[in-house]
C-alpha positions as CSV (number, residue, x, y, z in Angstrom):
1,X,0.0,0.0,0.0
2,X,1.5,3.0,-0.9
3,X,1.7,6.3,1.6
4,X,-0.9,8.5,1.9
5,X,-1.2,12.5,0.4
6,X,-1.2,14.8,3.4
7,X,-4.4,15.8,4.2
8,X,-3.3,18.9,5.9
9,X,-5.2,22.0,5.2
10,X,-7.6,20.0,3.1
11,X,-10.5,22.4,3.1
12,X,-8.3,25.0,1.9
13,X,-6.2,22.9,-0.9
14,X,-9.5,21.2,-2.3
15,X,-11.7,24.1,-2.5
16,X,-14.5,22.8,0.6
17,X,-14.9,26.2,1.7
18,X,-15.8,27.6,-2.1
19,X,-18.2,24.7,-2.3
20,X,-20.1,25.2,1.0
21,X,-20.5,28.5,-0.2
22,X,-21.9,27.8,-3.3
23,X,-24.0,25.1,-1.3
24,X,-25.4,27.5,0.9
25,X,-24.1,25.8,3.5
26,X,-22.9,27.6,6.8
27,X,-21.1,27.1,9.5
28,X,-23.9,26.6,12.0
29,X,-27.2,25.5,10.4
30,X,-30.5,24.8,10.9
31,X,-31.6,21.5,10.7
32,X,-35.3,21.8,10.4
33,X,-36.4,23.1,7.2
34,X,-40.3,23.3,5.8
35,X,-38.7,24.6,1.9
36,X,-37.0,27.6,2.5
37,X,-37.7,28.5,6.3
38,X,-35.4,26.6,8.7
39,X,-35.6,26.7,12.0
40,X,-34.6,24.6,15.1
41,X,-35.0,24.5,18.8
42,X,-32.8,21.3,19.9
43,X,-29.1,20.9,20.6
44,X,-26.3,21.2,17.9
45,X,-24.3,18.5,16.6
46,X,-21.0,18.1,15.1
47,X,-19.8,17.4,12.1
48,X,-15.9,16.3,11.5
49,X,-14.9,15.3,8.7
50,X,-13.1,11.6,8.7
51,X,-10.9,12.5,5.6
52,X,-8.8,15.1,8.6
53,X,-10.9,15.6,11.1
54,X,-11.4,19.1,11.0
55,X,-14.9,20.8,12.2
56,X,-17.0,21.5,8.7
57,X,-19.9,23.2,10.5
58,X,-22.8,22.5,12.8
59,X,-26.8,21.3,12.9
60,X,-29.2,22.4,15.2
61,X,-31.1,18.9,15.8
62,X,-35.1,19.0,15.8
63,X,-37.2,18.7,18.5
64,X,-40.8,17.5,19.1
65,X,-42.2,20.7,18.9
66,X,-40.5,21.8,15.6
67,X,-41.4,18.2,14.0
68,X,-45.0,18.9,14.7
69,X,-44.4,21.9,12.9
70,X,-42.9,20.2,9.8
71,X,-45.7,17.5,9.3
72,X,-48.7,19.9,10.0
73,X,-46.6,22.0,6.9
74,X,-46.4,18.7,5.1
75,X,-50.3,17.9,5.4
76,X,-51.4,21.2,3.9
77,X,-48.9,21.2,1.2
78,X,-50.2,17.6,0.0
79,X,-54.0,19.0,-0.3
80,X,-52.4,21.4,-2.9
81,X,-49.8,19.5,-4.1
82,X,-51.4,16.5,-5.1
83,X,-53.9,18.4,-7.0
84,X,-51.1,19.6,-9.6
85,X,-51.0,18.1,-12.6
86,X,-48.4,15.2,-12.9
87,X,-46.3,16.4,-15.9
88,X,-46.0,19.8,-13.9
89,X,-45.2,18.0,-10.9
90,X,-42.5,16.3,-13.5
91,X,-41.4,19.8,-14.4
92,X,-40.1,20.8,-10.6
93,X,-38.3,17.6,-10.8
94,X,-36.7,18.7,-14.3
95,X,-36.0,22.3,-12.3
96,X,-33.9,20.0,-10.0
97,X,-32.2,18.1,-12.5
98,X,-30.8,21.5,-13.8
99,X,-30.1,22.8,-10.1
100,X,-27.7,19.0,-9.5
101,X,-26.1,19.8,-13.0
102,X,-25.0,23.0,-12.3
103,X,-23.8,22.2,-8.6
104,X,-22.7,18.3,-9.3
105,X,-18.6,19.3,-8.6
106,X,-19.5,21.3,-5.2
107,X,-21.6,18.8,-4.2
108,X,-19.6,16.6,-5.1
109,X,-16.9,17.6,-3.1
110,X,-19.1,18.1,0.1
111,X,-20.2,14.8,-0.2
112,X,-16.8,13.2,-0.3
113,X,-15.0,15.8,2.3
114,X,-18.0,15.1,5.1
115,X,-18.7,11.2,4.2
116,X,-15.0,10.0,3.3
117,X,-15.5,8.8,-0.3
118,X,-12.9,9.3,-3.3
119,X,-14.4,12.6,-5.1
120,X,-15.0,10.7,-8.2
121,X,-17.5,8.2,-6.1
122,X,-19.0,11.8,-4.8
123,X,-19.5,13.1,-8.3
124,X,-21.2,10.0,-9.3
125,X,-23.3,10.1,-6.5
126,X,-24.4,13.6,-7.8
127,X,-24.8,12.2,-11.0
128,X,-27.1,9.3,-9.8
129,X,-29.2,12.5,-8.5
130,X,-29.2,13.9,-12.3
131,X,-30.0,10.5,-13.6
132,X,-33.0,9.9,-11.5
133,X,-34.2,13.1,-12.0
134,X,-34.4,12.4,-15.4
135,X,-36.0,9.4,-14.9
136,X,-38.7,11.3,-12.7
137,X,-39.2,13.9,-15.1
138,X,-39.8,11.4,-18.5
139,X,-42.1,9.1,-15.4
140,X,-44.4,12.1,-15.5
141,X,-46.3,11.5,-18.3
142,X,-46.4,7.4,-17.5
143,X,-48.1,6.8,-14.5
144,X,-50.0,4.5,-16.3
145,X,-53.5,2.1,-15.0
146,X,-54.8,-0.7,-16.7
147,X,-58.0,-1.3,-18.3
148,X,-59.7,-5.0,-17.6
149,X,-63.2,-6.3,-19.3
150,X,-65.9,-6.5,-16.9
151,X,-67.7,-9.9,-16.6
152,X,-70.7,-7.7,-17.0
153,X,-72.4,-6.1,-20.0
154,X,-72.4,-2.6,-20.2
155,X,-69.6,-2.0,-17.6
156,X,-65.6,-0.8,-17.5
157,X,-63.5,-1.6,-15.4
158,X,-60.0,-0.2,-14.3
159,X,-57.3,0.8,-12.0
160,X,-55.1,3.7,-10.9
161,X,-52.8,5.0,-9.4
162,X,-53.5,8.1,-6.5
163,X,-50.9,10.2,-4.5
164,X,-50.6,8.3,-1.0
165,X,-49.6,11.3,1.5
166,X,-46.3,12.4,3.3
167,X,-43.2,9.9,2.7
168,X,-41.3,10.2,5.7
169,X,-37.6,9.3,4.4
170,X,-34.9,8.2,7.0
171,X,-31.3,7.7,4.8
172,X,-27.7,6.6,5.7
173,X,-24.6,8.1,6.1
174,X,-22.9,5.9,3.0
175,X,-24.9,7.8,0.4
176,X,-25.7,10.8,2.4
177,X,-27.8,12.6,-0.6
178,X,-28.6,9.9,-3.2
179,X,-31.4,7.8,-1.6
180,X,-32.9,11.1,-0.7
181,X,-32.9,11.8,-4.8
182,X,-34.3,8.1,-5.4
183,X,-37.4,8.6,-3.5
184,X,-38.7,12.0,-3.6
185,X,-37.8,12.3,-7.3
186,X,-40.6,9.4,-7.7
187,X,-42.5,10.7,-4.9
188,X,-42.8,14.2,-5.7
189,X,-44.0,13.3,-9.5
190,X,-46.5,10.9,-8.1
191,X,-48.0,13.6,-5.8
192,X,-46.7,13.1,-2.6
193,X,-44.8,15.4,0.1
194,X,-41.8,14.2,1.6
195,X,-40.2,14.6,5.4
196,X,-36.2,14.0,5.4
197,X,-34.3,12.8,8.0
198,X,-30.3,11.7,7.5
199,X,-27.8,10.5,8.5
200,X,-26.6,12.4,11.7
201,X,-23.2,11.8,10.9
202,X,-23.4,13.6,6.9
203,X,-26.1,16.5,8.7
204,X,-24.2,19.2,6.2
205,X,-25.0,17.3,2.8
206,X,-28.5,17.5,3.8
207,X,-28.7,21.1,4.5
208,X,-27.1,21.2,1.1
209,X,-29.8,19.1,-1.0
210,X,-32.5,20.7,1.0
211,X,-31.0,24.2,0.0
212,X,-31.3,23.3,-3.8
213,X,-34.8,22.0,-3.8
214,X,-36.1,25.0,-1.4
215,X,-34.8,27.8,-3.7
216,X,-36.8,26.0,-6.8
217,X,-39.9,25.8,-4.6
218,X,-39.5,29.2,-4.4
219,X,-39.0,30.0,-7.6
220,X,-42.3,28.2,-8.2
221,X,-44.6,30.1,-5.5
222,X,-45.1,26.5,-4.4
223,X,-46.2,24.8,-1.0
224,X,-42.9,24.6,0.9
225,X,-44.0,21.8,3.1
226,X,-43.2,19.9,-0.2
227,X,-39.8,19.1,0.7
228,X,-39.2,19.2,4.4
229,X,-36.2,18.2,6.6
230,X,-35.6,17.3,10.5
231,X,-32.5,16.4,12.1
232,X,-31.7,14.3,14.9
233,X,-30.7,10.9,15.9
234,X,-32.7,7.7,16.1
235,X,-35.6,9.1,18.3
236,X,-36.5,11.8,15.8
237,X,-36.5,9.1,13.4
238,X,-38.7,7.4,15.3
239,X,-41.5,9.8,15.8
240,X,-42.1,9.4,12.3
241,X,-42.1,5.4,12.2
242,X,-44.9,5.7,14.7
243,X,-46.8,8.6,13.2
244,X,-49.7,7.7,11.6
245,X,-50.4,10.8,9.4
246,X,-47.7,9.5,7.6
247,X,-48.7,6.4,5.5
248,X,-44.9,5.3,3.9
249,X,-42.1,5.0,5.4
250,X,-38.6,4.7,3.2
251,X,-35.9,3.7,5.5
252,X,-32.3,2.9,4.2
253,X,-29.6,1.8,6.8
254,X,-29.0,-1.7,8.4
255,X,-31.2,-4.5,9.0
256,X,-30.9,-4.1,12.7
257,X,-32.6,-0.6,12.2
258,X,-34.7,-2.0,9.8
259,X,-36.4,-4.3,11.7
260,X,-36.8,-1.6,14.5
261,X,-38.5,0.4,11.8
262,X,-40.3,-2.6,10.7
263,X,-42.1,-3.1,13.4
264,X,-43.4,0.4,14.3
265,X,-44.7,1.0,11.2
266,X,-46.2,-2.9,11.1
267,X,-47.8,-1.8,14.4
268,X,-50.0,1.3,12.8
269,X,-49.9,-0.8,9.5
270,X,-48.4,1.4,7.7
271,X,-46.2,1.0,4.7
272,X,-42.4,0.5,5.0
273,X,-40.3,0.5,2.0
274,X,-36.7,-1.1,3.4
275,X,-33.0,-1.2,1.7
276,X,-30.8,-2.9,4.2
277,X,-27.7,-4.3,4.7
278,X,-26.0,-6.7,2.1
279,X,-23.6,-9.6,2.0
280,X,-22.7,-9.7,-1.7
281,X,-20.6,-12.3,-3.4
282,X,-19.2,-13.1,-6.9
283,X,-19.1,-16.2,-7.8
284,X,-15.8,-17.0,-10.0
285,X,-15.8,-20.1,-12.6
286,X,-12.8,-21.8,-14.4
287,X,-14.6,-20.0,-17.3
288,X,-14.5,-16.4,-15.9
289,X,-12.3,-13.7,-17.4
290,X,-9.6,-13.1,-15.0
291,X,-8.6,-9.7,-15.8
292,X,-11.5,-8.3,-15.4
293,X,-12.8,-10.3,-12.1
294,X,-10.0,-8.8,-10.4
295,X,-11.1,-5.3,-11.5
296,X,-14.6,-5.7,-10.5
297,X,-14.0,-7.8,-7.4
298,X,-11.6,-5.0,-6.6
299,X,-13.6,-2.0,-6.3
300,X,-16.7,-3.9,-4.7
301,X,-15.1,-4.5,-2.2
302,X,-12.5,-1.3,-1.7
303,X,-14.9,1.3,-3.1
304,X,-16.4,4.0,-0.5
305,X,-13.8,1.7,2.2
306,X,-16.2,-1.3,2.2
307,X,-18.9,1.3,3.1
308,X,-22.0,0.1,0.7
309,X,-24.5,-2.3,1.1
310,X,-23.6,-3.6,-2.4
311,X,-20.2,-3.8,-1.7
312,X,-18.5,-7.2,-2.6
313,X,-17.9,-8.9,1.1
314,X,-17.5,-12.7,-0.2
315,X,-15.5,-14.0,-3.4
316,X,-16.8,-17.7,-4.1
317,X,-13.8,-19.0,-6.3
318,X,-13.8,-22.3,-7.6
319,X,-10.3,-24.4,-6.8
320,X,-9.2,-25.1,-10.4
321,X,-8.6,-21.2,-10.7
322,X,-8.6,-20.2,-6.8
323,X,-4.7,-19.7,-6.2
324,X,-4.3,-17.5,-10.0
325,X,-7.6,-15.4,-9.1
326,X,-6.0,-15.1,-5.1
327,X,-2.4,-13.7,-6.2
328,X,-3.9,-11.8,-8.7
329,X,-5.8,-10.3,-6.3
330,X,-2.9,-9.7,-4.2
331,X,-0.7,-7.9,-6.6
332,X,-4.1,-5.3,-7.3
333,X,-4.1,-4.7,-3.3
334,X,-0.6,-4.0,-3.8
335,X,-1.4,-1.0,-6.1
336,X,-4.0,0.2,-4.1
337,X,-3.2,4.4,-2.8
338,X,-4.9,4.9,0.6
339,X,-5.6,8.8,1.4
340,X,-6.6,11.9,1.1
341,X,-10.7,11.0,-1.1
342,X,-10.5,14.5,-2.7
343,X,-7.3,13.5,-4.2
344,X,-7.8,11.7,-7.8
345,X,-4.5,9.7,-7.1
346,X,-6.0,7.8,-4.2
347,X,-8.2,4.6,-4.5
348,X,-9.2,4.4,-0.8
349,X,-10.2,7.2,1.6
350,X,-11.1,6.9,5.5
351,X,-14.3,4.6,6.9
352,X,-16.1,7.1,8.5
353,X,-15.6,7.6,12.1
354,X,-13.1,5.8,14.8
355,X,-16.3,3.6,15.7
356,X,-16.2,2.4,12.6
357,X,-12.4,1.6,12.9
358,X,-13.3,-0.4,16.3
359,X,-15.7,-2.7,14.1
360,X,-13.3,-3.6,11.7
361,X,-10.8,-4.2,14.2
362,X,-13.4,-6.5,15.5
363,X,-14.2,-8.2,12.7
364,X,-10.5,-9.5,11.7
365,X,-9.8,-10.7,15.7
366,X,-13.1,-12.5,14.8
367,X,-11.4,-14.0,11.5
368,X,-8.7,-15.2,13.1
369,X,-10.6,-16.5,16.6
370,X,-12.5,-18.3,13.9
371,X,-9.3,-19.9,12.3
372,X,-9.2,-17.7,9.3
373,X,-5.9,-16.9,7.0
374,X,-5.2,-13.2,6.6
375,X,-3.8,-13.1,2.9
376,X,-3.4,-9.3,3.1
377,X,-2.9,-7.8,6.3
378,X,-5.6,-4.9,7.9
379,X,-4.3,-1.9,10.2
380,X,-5.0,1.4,11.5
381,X,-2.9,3.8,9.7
382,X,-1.1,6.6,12.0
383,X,1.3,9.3,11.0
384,X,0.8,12.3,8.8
385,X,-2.1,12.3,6.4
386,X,-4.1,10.2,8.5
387,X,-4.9,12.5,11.6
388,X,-8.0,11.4,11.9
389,X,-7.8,7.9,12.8
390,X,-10.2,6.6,10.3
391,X,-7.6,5.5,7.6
392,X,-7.4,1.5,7.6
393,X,-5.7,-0.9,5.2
394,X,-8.0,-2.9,3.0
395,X,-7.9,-6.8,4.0
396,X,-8.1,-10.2,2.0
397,X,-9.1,-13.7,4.2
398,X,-9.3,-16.8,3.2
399,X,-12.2,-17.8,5.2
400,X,-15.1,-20.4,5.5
401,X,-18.7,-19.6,4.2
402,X,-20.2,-20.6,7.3
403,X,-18.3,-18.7,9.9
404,X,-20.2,-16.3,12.0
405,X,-18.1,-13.3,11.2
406,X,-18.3,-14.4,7.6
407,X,-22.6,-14.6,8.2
408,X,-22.6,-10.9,9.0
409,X,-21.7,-7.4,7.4
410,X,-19.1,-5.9,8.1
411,X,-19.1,-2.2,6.5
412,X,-15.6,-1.7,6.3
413,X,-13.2,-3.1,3.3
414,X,-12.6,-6.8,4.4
415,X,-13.1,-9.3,1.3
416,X,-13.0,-13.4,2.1
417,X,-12.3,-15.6,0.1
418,X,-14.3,-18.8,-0.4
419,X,-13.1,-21.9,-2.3
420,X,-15.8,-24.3,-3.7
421,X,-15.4,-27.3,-6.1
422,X,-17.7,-28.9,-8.6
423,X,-20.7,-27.3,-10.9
424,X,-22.0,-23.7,-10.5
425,X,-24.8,-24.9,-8.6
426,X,-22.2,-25.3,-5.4
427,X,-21.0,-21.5,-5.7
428,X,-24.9,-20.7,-6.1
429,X,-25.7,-22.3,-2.7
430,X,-22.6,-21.1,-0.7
431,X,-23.9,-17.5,-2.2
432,X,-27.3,-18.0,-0.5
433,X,-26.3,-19.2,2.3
434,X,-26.2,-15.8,4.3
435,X,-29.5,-14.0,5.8
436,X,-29.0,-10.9,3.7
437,X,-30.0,-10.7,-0.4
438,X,-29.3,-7.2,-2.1
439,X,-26.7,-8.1,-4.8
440,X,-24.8,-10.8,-6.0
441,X,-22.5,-11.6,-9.3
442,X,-20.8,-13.9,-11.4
443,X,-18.1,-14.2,-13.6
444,X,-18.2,-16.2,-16.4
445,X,-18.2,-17.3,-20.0
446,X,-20.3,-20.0,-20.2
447,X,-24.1,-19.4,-21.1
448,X,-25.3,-22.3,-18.8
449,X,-23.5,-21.4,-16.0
450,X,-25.1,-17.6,-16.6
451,X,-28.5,-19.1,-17.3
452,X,-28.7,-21.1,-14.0
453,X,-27.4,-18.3,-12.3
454,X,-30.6,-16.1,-13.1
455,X,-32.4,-19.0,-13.3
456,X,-35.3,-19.7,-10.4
457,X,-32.7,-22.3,-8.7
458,X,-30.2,-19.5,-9.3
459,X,-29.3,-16.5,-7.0
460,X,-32.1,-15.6,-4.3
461,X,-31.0,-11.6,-4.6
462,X,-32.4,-8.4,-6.0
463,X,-29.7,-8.0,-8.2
464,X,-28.2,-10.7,-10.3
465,X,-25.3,-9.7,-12.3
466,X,-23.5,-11.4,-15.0
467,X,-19.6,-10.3,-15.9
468,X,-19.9,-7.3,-13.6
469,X,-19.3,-6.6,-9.7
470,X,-22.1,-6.7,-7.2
471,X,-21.7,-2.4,-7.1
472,X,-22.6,0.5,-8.8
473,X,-26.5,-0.1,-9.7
474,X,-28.5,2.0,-12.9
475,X,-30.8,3.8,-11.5
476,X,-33.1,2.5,-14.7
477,X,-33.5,-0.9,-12.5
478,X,-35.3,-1.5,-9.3
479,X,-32.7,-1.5,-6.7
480,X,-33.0,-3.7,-3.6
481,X,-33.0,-7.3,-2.3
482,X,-34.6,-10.1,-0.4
483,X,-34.1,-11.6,3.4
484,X,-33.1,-9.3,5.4
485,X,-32.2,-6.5,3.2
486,X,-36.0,-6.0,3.6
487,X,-37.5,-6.6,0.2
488,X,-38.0,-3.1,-0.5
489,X,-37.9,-1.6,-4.4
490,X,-37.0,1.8,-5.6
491,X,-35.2,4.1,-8.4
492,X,-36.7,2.7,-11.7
493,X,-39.1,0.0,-13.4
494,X,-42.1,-0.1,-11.8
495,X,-40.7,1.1,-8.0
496,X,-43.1,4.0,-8.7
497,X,-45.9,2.2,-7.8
498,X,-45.0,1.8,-4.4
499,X,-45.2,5.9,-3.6
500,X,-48.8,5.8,-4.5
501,X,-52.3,3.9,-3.7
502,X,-53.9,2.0,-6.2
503,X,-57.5,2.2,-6.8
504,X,-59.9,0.1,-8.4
505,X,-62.9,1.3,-10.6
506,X,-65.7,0.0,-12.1
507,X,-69.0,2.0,-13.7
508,X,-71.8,0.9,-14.8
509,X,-72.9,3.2,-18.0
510,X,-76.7,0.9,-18.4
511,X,-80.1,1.3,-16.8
512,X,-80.1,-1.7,-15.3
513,X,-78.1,-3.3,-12.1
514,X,-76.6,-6.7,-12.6
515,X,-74.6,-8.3,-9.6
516,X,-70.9,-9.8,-10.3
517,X,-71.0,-13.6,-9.7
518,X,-74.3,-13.7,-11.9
519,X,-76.3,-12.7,-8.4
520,X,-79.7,-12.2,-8.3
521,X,-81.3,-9.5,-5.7
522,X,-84.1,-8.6,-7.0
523,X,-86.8,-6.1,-5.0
């Protein structure tokens, strides 16, 4: 691994304080926002960045006072809102689109500066915002019904599609603007209003997003409970799990959390739309393309330091070409610049905070209890450019399927290695075998071994990739996953339908009043 850039006087060298400017944001914010009027009565918190440490700015947190506030704001604004005409609503999505464009290398640079990520993962998660926002816009003129034939004569029948109310949106600190973009971009054009709560630990890319979307709601004399934002840790989250004035709840974070949120929202039965954690794998053949396994299996699992949920955790190598695809692997890590995100030279930047650091720690005295092989060895990194203790080497284990620490995730940049012999359909089971089901690849050549890998008996995840890594999803695709990454479905296809109540019609243009089921009542 080679040294790290000094990441002294970062802000200053990189332009962060330009961008937060151009941002809007400051260094104390609000953290409750109904559009453009922010406000908040609770407690600051921090926020540091892990690339050097140094204080970026501060959030006021929300209380229970100011959230009332936000979701009586939110109610009135959906009695207006939903009343707008879709392909409008599709034109303040378009508005936004132009708004990311123009701001993508600011944001950008927030995004990576507060969160840890290399700039150019930053920039594309700006451009995922552009790209869904495209999608939304084009989605507003094709929130289509169907039409059926009624068993009766003289009768139609058909469904569609009505806004559902306030999404109340809880995100992570991994993609601390994205899944924001992913949901109310569909939201919004299907007529609903949306409450925002991130990641406590990214509280400055949120002020940022919110200050884009509040200036075009202004620009539009529109409703500014539209887009609304609290801050806070888990118990503000929770207030809106358990509030029933708000019908869907889009949660993105870890299963542990998911299950909390879950089960609140089970309780009121309302709607919960869940992305949780992952345990991806790629299955390697003997017919796989080396070359370009090694670059995919590579940044899955060293990309954003481990810190996805599609990031690749397991490598599922069969033993004809296990020792060539493991010292392949090797001499990649070799290559592999830890530092400074904002520099372009550096492949690896810090996991997010020093608790973060104490899991990963964890998780390789766990390898070892377990009587796993390090094949390239972990560490804190100390010394200059890494100040702020978040810096850590990225690790390869040979390891066994079934160990617990293998069974879990571990969001940090640790990929095992997993031998298995035989056909495909051995790799395939090994894959399953783990509670979580977002993504999963395989690399290979052959058309049967691809086939039975999408096949029924194939993978049991969301996504299902053939030749490519487990990360870096289109946003033209549902994204999510079974077990417990919670089943949930959003970005494109058909995840629109999921923002919105469906409705069933029938009417009866005749005189007369037959009964379905051929029925007689007659008076």
């Amino acid at each position: 691994m080679s040294e790290a850039v000094s990441t002294k006087n970062v802000a200053e060298e990189f332009g962060i304080k330009e961008a937060l400017e151009m941002l809007g944001v400051k260094a104390e914010n609000d953290g409750t926002a109904i559009g453009s009027r922010t406000f908040a009565s609770g407690e600051y918190i921090s926020s540091y960045s892990p690339v050097d440490g140094a204080l970026i700015g501060k959030v006021k947190t929300t209380t229970k006072e100011d959230y009332e506030k936000v979701v009586q704001a939110a109610q009135e604004a959906f009695k207006q809102w939903r009343k707008v005409t879709a392909p409008k609503r599709g034109e303040i999505v378009r508005q936004l689109n132009m708004e990311l464009r123009r701001l993508k290398e600011p944001l950008g640079k927030l995004v990576s500066y507060e969160m840890g990520k290399s700039y150019q993962e930053g920039l594309g998660e700006v451009q995922e915002m552009i790209d869904i926002t495209d999608f939304g816009h084009g989605l507003s003129r094709q929130l289509y019904g169907y039409t059926m034939k009624s068993e009766r004569p003289g009768h139609r029948m058909y469904d569609q599609y009505h806004p559902m109310g306030i999404l109340g949106l809880i995100t992570s600190f991994n993609f601390p603007v994205a899944p924001w973009s992913w949901n109310t971009a569909l939201a919004w054009v299907c007529g609903d209003v949306s409450i925002w709560k991130g990641s406590e630990k990214t509280p400055l890319c949120g002020v940022a997003a919110q200050n884009i979307i509040a200036k075009i709601l202004d620009d539009n004399d529109l409703p500014q409970g539209i887009s609304c934002m609290i801050t806070g840790d888990a118990r503000v989250a929770q207030w809106m799990t358990n509030d029933e004035r708000i019908p869907l709840i889009s949660a993105t974070g870890s299963t542990r959390m998911g299950k909390a949120v879950a089960k609140d929202v089970a309780a009121r039965l309302g709607k919960s739309l869940l992305e949780l954690g992952g345990n991806n794998a790629i299955i390697v053949t003997p017919n796989a393309n080396i070359k370009n396994t090694v670059i995919g299996s590579v940044f899955g699992a060293v990309g954003t330091a481990g810190q996805r949920c599609t990031t690749t955790r397991r490598l599922i190598v069969h033993e004809d070409i296990y020792d060539k695809v493991k010292n392949a692997l090797v001499d990649a890590y070799k290559q592999l610049k830890i530092g400074n995100p904002l520099d372009v030279k550096n492949h690896v930047g810090p996991l997010i905070d020093t608790g973060a650091v104490e899991l990963y720690e964890n998780a390789l005295q766990e390898i070892e209890k377990e009587g796993g092989k390090i094949v390239v060895e972990g560490g804190v990194l100390e010394g200059e450019g890494y100040g702020s203790g978040c810096y850590v080497k990225p690790v390869i284990a040979e390891v066994e399927n079934s160990f617990k620490i293998v069974q879990e995730e571990t969001f940090a940049p640790i990929l095992y290695l997993i031998k298995y012999s035989g056909e495909v359909e051995n790799a395939i089971e090994l894959q399953n075998g783990v509670r979580q089901g977002l993504s999963s690849a395989i690399m290979t050549d052959s058309l049967q071994e691809a086939e039975r890998f999408l096949s029924a008996e194939g993978s049991d995840c969301g996504i299902a990739n053939v030749n490519i890594g487990t990360s870096g999803a289109e946003i033209g695709g549902a994204f999510g996953g079974e077990k417990e990454t919670g089943g949930g479905r959003e970005s494109g296809s058909d995840a629109w339908k999921f923002y919105m109540r469906r409705q069933t019609n029938t009417i009866n243009y005749t005189s007369e009043l037959p009964l379905a089921q051929g029925v007689k009542f007659d008076l």
